[in-house]
PyMOL CGO cylinders between C-alpha atoms (Angstrom):
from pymol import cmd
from pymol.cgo import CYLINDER

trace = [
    CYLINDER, 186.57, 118.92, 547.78, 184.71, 118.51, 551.03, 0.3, 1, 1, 1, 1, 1, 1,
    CYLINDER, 184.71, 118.51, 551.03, 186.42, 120.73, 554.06, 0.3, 1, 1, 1, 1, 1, 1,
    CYLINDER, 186.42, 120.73, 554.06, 186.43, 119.02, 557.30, 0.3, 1, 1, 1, 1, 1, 1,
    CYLINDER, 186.43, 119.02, 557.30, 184.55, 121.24, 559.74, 0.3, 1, 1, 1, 1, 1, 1,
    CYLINDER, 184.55, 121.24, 559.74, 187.54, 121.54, 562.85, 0.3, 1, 1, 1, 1, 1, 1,
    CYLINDER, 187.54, 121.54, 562.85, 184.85, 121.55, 565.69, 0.3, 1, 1, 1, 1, 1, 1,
    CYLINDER, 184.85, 121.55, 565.69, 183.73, 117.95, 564.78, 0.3, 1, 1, 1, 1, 1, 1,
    CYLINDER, 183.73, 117.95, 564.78, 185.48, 115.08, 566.67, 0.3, 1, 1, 1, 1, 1, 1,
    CYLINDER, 185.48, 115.08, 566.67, 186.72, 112.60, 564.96, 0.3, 1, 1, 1, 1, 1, 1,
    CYLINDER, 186.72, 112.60, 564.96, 185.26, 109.19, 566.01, 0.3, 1, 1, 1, 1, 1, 1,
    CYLINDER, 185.26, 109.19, 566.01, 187.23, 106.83, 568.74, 0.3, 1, 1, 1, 1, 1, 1,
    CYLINDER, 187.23, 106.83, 568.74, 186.92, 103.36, 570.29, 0.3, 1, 1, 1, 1, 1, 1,
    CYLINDER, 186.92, 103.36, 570.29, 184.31, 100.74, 568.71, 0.3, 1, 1, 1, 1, 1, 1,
    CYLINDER, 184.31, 100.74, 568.71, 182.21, 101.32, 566.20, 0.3, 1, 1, 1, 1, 1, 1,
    CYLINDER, 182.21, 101.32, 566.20, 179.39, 99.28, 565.49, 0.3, 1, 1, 1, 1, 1, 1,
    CYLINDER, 179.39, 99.28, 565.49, 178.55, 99.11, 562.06, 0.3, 1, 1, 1, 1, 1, 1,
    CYLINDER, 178.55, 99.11, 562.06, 177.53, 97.29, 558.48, 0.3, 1, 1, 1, 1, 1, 1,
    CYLINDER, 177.53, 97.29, 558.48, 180.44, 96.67, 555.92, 0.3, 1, 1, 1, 1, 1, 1,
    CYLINDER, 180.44, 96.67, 555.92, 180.01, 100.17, 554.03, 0.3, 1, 1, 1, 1, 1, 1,
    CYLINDER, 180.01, 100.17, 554.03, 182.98, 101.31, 552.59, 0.3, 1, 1, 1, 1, 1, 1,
    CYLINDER, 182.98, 101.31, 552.59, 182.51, 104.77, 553.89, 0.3, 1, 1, 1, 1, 1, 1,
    CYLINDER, 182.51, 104.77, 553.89, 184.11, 103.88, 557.44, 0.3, 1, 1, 1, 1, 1, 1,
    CYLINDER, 184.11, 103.88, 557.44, 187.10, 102.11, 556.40, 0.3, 1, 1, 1, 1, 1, 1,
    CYLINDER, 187.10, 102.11, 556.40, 189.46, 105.10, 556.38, 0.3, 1, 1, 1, 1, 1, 1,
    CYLINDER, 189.46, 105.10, 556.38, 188.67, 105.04, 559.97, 0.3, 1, 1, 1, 1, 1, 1,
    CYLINDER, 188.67, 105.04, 559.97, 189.87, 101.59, 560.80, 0.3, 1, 1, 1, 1, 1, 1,
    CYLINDER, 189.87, 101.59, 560.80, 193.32, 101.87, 559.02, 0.3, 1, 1, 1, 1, 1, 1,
    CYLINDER, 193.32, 101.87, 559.02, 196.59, 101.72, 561.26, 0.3, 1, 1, 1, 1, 1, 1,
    CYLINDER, 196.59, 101.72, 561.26, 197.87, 104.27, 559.31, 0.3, 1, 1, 1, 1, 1, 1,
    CYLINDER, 197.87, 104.27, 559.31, 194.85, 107.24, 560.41, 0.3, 1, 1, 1, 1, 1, 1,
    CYLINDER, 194.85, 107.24, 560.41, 196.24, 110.04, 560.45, 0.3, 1, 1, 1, 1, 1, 1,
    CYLINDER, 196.24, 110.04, 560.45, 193.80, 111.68, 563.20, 0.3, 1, 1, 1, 1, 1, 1,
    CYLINDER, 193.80, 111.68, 563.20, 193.89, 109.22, 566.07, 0.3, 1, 1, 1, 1, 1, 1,
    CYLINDER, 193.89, 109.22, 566.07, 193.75, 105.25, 566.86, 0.3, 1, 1, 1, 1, 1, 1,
    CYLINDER, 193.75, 105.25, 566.86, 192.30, 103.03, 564.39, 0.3, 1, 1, 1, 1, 1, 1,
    CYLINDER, 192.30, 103.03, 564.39, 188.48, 102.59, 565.29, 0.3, 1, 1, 1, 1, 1, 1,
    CYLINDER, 188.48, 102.59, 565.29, 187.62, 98.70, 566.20, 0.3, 1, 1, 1, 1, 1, 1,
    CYLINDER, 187.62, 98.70, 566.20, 185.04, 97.59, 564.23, 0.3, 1, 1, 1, 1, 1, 1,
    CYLINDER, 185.04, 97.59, 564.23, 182.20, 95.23, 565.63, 0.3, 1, 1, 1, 1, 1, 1,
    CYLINDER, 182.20, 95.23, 565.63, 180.35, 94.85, 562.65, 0.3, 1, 1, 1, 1, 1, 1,
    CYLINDER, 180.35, 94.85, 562.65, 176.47, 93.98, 562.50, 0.3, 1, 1, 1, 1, 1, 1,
    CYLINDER, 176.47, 93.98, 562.50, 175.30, 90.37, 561.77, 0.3, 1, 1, 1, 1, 1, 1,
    CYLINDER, 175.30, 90.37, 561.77, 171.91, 91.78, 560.70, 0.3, 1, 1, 1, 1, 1, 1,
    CYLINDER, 171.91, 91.78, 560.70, 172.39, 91.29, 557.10, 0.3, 1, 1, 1, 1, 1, 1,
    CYLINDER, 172.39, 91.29, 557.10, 173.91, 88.09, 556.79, 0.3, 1, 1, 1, 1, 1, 1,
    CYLINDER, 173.91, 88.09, 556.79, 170.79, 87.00, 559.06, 0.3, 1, 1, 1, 1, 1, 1,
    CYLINDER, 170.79, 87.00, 559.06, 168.19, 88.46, 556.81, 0.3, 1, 1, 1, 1, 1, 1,
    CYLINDER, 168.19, 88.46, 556.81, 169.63, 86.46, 553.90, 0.3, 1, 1, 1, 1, 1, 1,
    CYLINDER, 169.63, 86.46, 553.90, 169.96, 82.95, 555.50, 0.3, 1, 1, 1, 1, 1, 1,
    CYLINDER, 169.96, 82.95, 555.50, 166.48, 83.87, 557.07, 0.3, 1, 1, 1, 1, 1, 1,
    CYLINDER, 166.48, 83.87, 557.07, 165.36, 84.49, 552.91, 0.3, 1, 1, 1, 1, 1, 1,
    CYLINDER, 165.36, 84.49, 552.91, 167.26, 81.51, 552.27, 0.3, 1, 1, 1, 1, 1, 1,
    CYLINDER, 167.26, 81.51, 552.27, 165.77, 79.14, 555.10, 0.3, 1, 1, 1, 1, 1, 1,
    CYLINDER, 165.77, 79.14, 555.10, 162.09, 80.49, 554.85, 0.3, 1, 1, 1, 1, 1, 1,
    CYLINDER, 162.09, 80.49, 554.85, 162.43, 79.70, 550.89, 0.3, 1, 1, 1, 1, 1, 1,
    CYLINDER, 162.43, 79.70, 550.89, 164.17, 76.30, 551.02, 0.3, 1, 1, 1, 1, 1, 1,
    CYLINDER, 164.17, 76.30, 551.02, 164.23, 75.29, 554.41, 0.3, 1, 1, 1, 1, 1, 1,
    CYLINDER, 164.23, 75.29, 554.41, 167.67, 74.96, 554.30, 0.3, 1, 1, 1, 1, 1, 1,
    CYLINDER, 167.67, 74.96, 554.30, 169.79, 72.82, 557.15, 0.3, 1, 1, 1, 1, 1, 1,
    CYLINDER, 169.79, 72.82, 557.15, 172.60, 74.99, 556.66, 0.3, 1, 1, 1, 1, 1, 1,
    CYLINDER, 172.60, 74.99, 556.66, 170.74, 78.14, 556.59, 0.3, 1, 1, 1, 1, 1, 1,
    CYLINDER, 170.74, 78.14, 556.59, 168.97, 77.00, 559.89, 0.3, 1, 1, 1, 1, 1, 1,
    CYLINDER, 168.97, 77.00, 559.89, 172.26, 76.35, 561.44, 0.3, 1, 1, 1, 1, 1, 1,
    CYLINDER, 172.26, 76.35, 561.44, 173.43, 79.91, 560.31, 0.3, 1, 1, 1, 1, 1, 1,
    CYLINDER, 173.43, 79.91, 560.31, 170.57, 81.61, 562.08, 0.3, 1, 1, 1, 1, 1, 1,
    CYLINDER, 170.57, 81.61, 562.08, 171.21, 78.87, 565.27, 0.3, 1, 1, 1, 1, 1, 1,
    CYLINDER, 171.21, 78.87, 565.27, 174.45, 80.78, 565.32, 0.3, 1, 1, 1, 1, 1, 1,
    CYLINDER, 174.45, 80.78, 565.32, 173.67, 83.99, 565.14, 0.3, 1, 1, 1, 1, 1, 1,
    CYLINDER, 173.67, 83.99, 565.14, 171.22, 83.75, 567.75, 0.3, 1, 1, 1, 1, 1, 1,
    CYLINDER, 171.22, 83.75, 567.75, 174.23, 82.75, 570.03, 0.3, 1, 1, 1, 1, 1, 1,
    CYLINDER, 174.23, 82.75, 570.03, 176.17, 85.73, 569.08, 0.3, 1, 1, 1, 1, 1, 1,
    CYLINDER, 176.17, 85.73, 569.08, 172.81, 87.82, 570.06, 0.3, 1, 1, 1, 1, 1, 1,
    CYLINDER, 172.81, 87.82, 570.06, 172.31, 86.11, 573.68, 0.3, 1, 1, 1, 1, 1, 1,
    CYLINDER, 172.31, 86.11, 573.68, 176.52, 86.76, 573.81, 0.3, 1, 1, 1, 1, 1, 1,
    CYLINDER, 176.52, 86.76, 573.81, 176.27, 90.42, 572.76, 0.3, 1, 1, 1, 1, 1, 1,
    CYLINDER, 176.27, 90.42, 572.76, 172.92, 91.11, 575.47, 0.3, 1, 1, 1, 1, 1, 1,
    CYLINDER, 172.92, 91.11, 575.47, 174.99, 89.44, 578.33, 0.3, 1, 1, 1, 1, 1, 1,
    CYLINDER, 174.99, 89.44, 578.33, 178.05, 92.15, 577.09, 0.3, 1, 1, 1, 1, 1, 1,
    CYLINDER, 178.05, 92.15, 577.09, 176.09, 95.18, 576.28, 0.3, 1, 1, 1, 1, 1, 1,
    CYLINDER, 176.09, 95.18, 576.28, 177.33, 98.00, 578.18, 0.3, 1, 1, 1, 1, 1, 1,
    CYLINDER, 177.33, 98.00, 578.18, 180.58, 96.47, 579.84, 0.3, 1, 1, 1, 1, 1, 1,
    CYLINDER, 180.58, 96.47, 579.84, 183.76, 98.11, 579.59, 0.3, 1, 1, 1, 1, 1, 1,
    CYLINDER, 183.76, 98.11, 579.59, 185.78, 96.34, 577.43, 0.3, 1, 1, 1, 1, 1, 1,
    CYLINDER, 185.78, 96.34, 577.43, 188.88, 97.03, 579.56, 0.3, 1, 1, 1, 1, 1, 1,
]
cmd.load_cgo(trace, "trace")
C-alpha cells in the first residue's frame, strides 16, 4: 500500500485538469483531508476529436463544436488570473 508522505500538501481550490480518474477522490464532498477541489476541466480533447472529425468530413456540426470552443478560449484569456472571489 502506498504511504502518504505527511510533508506533502494536499491540493486546494481549482484544479485544472483532463477527465482521469486519478483526481476524482479529490473532488468528492465527502474528502476526508480538506474541501472538495473544483474542477475546471480541459476542452483540449474534445477539440482534437471534432478537429479529426471536421478535417476528415468537414462536418457542420463538428465546425460548430470547434466555433464553440473557441468562445470558451477567448472567455477563459479574458479570466485568466482573476480571483474568482
Amino acid at each position: 500500500m502506498h504511504q502518504r508522505n505527511p510533508d506533502v500538501k494536499e491540493p486546494t481550490g481549482v484544479s485544472a485538469r483532463c477527465r482521469c480518474p486519478g483526481y476524482n477522490r479529490l473532488t468528492k464532498p465527502s474528502r476526508q483531508r480538506g474541501a472538495p477541489v473544483r474542477v475546471a476541466h480541459c476542452w483540449a480533447h474534445a477539440r482534437r476529436k471534432l478537429k479529426v472529425v471536421f478535417d476528415r468530413d468537414r462536418s457542420e456540426i463538428a465546425a460548430e463544436g470547434l466555433r464553440h470552443i473557441a468562445e470558451f478560449y477567448v472567455v477563459e484569456a479574458d479570466i485568466r488570473g482573476v480571483s474568482p472571489g
